[in-house]
N, C-alpha and C positions, 0 to 999 in steps of 0.2 A: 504494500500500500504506500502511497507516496506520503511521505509528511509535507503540512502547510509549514510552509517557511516565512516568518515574517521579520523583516530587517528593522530596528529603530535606531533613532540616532540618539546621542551621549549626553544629550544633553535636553531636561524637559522644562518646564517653565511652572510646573504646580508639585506641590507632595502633603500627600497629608498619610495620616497612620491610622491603622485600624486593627483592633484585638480581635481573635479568632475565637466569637462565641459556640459555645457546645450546640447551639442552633444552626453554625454551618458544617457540623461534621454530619460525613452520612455513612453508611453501611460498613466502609474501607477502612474506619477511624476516623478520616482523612479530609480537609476541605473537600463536599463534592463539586462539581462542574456548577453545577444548577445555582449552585450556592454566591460561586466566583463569580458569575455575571452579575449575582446581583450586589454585591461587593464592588464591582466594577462599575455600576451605576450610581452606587454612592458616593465613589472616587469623583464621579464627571460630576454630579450634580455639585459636588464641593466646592469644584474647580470651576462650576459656573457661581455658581454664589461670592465664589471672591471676588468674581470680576462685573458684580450688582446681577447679576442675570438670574434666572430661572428655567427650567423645559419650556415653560408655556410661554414666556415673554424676555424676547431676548431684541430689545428694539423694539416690539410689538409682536415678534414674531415668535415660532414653536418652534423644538428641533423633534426630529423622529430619526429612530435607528433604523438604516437601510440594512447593514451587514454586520457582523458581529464575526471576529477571530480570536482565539484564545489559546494559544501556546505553552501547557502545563510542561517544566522543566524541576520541579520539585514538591513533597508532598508538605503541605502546612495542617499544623493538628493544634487542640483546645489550647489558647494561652497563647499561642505566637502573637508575634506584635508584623505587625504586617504592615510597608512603607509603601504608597501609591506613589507611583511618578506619574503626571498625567502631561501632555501636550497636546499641541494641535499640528496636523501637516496636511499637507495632496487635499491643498482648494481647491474647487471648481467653482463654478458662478450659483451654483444651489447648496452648495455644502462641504464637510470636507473632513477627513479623519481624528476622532479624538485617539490617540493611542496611551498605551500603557504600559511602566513595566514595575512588574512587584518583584518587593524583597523582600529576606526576613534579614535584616540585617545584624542582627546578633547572633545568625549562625552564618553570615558572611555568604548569603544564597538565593541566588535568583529565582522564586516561585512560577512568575507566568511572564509572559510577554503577550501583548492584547491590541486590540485595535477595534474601536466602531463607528461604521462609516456613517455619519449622519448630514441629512439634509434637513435643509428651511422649512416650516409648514405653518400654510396661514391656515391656522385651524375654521377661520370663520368661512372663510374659503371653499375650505378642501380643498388645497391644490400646494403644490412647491412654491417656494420663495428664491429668492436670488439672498445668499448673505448678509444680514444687515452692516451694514459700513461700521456701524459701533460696536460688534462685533471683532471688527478688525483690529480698531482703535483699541481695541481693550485685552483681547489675547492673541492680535498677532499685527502689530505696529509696524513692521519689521517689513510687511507683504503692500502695504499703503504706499501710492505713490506718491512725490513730493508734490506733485501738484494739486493733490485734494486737500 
């Protein structure tokens, strides 16, 4: 079977930590799968919240997850303390990948590596959005050009 390979880069722009409650182990001991996505939602939602935003109102606007990847490289069990690294990359004009990479960093170990690809949604709508600009402004400055 081919493994999903996903590349991130060294450097991410949010982290926040998270203890592994006995709510996310499942049958294996072990974080289950089920569990990390939603650990990984808590990570994004964090990382929008420092930057004033919300899912439903980011400018005005909603984000929805298109795609979802999750890369398990280590098992995490009750008690770890678990480090999100969150950023953002691969814009397009509707959206663009929040990615992830966890650690347990007091046993010096990369847990998962993640990525979910999300687009704009104007919920009143139904329909895609194009990125809001303050978006930009606020987690990724860097992609703004000097003449807006």
């Amino acid at each position: 079977m081919a493994r999903v390979k996903l590349d991130l880069p060294d450097e991410f722009t949010f982290t926040t930590q998270m203890d592994v409650r006995v709510t996310e182990i499942n049958y294996g001991n072990h974080v289950g799968n089920d569990r990390m996505v939603s650990l990984l939602h808590e990570a994004r939602l964090r990382f929008l919240r420092e930057h004033g935003f919300g899912e439903f109102n980011i400018g005005g606007i909603g984000i929805m997850v298109s795609d979802l990847v999750v890369c398990f490289t280590a098992e995490s069990f009750v008690g770890d303390m678990l480090t999100f690294h969150v950023g953002v990359t691969d814009f397009s004009k509707y959206g663009c990948d929040v990615i992830y990479r966890v650690e347990n960093e007091a046993q010096d170990k990369q847990v998962v590596k993640a990525k979910t690809g999300i687009v704009f949604f104007d919920y009143d709508e139904r329909k895609i959005a194009r990125v809001p600009k303050v978006f930009y402004e606020r987690c990724a400055p860097q992609l703004l050009d000097d003449g807006e």
